[in-house]
C-alpha positions in Angstrom: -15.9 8.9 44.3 -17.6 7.5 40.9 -16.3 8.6 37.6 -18.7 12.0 36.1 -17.3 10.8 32.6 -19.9 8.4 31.2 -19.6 9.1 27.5 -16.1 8.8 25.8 -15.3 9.2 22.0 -12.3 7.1 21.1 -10.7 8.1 18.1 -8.6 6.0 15.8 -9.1 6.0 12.3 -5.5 4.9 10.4 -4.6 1.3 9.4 -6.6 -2.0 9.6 -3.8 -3.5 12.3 -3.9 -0.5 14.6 -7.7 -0.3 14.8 -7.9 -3.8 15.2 -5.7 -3.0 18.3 -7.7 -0.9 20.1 -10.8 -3.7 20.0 -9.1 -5.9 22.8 -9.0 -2.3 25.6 -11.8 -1.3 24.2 -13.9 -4.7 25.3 -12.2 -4.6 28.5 -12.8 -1.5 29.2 -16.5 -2.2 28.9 -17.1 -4.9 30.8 -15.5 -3.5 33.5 -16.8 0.3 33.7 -20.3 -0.9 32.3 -22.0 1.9 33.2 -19.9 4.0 30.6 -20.7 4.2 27.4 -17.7 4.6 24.0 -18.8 6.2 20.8 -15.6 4.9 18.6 -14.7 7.4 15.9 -13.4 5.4 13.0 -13.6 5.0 8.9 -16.8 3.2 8.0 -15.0 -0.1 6.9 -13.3 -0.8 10.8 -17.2 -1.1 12.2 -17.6 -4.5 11.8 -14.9 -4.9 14.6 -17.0 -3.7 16.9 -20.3 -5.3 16.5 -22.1 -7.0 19.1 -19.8 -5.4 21.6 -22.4 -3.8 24.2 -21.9 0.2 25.3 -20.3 0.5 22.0 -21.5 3.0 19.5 -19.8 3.7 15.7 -19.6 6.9 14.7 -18.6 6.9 10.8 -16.2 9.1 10.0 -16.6 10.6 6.1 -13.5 11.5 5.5 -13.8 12.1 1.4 -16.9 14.9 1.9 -18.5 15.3 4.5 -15.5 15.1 7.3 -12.5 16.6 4.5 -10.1 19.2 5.0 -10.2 21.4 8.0 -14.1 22.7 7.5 -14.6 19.2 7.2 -12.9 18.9 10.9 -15.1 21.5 12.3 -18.2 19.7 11.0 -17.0 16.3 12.8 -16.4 18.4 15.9 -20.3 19.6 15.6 -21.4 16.0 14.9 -19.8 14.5 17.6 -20.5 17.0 20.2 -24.3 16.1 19.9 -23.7 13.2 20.9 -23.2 14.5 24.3 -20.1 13.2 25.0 -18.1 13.9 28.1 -14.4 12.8 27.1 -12.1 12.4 24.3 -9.7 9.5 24.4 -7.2 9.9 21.2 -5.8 6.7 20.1 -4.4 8.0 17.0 -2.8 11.2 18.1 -1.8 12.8 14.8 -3.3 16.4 13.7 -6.6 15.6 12.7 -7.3 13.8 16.3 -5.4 16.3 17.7 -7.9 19.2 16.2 -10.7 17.5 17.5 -9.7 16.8 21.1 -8.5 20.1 21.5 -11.7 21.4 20.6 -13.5 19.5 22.8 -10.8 20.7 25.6 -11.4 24.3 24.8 -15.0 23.1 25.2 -14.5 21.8 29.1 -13.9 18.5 28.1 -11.7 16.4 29.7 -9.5 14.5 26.8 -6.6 12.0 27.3 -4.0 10.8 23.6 -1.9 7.8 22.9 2.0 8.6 23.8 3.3 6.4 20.8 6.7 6.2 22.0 8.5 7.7 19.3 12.2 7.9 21.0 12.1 5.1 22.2 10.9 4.0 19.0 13.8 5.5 17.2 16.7 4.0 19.5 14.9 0.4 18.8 15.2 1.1 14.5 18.6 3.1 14.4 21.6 2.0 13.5 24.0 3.5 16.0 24.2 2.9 19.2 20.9 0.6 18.8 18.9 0.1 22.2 17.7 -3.4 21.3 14.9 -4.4 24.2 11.0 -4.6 23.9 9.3 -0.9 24.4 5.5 -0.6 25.7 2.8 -2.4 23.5 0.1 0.0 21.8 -1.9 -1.9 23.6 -0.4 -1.0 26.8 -0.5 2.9 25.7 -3.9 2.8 25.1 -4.5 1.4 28.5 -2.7 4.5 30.0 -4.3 6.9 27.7 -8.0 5.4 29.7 -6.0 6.1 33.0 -5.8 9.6 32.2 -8.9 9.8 32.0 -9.7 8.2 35.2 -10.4 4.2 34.4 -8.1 1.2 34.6 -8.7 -1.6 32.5 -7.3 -4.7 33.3 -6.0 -6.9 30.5 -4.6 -9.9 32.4 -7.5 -12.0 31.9 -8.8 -11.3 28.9 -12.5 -12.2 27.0 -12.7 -12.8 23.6 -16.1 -13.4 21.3 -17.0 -17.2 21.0 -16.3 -18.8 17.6 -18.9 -17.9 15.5 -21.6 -19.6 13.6 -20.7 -19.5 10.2 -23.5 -18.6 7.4 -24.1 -20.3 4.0 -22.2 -18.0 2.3 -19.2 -18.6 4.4 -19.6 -22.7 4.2 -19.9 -22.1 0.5 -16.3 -20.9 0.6 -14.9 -22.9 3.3 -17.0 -26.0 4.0 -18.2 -27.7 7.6 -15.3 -28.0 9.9 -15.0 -31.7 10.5 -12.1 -32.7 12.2 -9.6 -31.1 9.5 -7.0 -28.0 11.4 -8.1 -24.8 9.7 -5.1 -22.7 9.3 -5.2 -19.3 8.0 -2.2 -17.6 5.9 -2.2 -13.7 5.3 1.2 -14.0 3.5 1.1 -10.0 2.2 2.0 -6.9 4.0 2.2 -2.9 3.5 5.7 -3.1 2.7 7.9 -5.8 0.7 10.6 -5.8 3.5 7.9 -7.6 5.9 6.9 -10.1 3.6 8.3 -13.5 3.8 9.5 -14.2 0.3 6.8 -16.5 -2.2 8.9 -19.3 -3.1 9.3 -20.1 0.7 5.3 -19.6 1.9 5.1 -21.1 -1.0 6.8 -24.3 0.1 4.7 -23.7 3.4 1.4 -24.0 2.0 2.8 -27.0 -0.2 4.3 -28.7 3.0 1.3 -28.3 5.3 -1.3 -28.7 2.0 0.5 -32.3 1.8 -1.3 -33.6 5.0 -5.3 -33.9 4.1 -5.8 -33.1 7.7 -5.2 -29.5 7.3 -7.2 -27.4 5.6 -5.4 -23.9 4.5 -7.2 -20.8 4.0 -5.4 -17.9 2.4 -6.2 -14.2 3.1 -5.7 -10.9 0.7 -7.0 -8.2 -1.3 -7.0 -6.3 -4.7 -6.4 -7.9 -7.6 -2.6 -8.5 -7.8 -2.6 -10.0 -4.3 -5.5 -12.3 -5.3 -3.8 -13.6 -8.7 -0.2 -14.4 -6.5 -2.9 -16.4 -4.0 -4.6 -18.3 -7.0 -0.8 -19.5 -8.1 0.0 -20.4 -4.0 -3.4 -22.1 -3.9 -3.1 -24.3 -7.6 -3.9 -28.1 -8.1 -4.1 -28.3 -3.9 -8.2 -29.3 -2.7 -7.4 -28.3 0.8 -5.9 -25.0 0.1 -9.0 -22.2 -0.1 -8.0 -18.4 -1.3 -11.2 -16.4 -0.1 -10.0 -13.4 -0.9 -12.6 -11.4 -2.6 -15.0 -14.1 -2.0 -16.1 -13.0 1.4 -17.0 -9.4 2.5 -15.1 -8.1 5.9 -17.9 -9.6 8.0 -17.6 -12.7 6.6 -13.7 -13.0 6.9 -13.7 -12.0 10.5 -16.4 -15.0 11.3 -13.9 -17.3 9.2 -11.2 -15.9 11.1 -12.5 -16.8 14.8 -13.1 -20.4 13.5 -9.8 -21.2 12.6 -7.0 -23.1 15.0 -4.4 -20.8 13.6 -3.2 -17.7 11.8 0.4 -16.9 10.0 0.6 -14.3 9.2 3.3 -11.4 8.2 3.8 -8.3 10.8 0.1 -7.0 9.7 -3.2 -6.2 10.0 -4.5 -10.0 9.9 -2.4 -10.4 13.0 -3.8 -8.3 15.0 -7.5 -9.1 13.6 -7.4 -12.4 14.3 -5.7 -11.5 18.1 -8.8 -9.6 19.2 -11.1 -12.4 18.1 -8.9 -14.8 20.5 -7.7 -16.8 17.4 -4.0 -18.5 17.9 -1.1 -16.2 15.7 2.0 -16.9 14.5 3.7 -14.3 12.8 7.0 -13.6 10.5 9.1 -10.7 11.2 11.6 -9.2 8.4 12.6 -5.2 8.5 10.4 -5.1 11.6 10.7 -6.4 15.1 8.0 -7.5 18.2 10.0 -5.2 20.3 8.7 -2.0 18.5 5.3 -2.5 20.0 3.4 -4.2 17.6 3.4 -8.1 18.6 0.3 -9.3 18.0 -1.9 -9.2 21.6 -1.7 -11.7 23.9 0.1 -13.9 22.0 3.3 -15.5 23.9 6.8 -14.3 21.9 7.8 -17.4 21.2 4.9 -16.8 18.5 6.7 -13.9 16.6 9.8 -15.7 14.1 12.3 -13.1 13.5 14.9 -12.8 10.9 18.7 -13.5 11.8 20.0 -10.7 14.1 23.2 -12.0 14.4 23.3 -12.5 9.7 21.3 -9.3 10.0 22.6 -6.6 13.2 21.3 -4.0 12.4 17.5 -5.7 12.6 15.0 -4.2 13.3 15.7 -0.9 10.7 12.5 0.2 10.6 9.1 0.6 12.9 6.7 -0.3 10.2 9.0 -1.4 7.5 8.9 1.6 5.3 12.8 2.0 5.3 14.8 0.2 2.7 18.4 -0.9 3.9 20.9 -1.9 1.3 21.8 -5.5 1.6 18.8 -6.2 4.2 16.2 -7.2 0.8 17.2 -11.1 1.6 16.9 -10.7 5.8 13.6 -13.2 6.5 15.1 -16.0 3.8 17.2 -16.7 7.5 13.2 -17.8 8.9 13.6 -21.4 8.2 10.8 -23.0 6.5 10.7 -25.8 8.4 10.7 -23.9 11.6 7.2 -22.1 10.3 5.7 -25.3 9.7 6.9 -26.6 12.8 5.4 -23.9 14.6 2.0 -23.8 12.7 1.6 -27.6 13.2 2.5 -27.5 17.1 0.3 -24.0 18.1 
């Protein structure tokens, strides 16, 4: 018996990294229940994600006027229910989804949310009686959240966009890609205690700057992050900052050409993931067992700080907990081993 749901709103609005980790089930999902079309419900900046991906609408979400505060709710409700959709699928899960899926399941509609894990969350990050082993990926929950509503989606074999073309604008920055490996570096992070410290990326970026067949791109924002990138980037040709250079389109082209991203436990992990680009990433307060390993990327992928130096690793789910004597924990990711990896992925 075929599916009556054949218009779902997906809701996830939240960070960079977490809506980038919805792209991957969300283009599988398409291609294999193509006859069903997703209306994703997301701040106006995530949209470029999900160009060019077919069945896939964006629906804008205003959260500063038009969409604030709880009338502001009740107007999103109204706006998305002409749209005529039939489910609700809530990848975000915290009380402004939660309003809006319940309304729609007051309405008749059938709505399914992301179980995020929580305990098992907090057994991974505590320091008692620690339960140190890998919990269910988001990406993995947001699978189950679609079986809920009746669809599986298969990730084992997964489709990514091809490399794109890139514009003048972009070759402005960058230049043609000869036979030079173009490696990205998002060295930044939300929180201090995930980023690998600047006089080792530094060294990095000097190390793998050294050979002229690499070609280093580094990846930021706002204007502190862009001045640190200027000082990583000084007196080396092959070493490009582009951030603030490029608009979001732009990076995410630049992104899908490149043979490989390092990058701290972030948002430009899991962008450059769903575009099938090659990650390796550095992991301080945080840990790839929390859920949050970059997708389809093998393990071996994620460097972790010094459990054994540092027990009681990982203290935190998204690295917003300080630990007293933890400040130092990723100086124990040699920098040899990150070049090591870069140069052999």
């Amino acid at each position: 018996m075929s599916n009556p749901i054949q218009h779902i709103a997906v809701i996830r609005m939240s960070a960079m990294g977490d809506v980038a980790m919805t792209v991957p089930v969300i283009r599988a999902f398409v291609s294999q229940n193509p006859d069903v079309k997703i209306t994703v419900v997301s701040r106006p900046f995530f949209k470029p994600f999900f160009d060019g991906i077919e069945n896939v609408n964006f629906f804008a979400v205003d959260v500063k006027e038009r969409h604030k505060g709880l009338k502001g709710l009740l107007k999103l409700y109204s706006d998305l229910k002409q749209l005529n959709i039939d489910a609700v699928a809530d990848l975000h899960n915290v009380l402004r989804s939660q309003i809006i899926r319940t309304l729609f399941a007051l309405s008749g509609k059938k709505v399914a949310f992301t179980d995020k894990g929580r305990a098992e969350k907090r057994a991974l990050t505590r320091a008692e009686n620690k339960v140190f082993k890998p919990i269910k990926t988001m990406v993995e929950r947001h699978v189950e959240t679609f079986k809920k509503l009746g669809f599986n989606v298969d990730l084992s074999n997964p489709k990514f966009p091809q490399k794109a073309n890139l514009s003048n604008e972009i070759l402005k920055v960058s230049g043609e890609k000869a036979t030079q490996k173009w490696i990205g570096i998002a060295p930044f992070a939300q929180y201090d205690s995930k980023v690998y410290p600047q006089d080792l990326i530094q060294q990095v970026i000097d190390e793998l700057a050294s050979d002229a067949n690499n070609k280093i791109f580094l990846f930021g924002g706002g204007n502190k992050e862009i001045e640190i990138l200027n000082s990583l980037a000084n007196g080396k040709v092959n070493v490009i900052n582009v951030a603030g250079k490029l608009k979001l389109p732009q990076e995410l082209d630049l992104i899908s050409s490149l043979d490989v991203m390092l990058s701290m436990d972030s948002g430009n992990s899991h962008i450059a993931a769903m575009l099938g680009t090659k990650v390796i990433t550095l992991w301080g307060a945080t840990h790839p067992f929390a859920g949050f390993a970059p997708f389809n990327q093998p393990l071996e992928n994620c460097l972790v700080s010094d459990r054994e130096k540092f027990p009681l690793l990982p203290t935190s789910v998204y690295g917003n907990k300080k630990v007293e004597g933890y400040e130092e924990a990723m100086r124990t990711i040699p920098v040899e081993k990150v070049i090591e990896k870069v140069l052999s992925t």
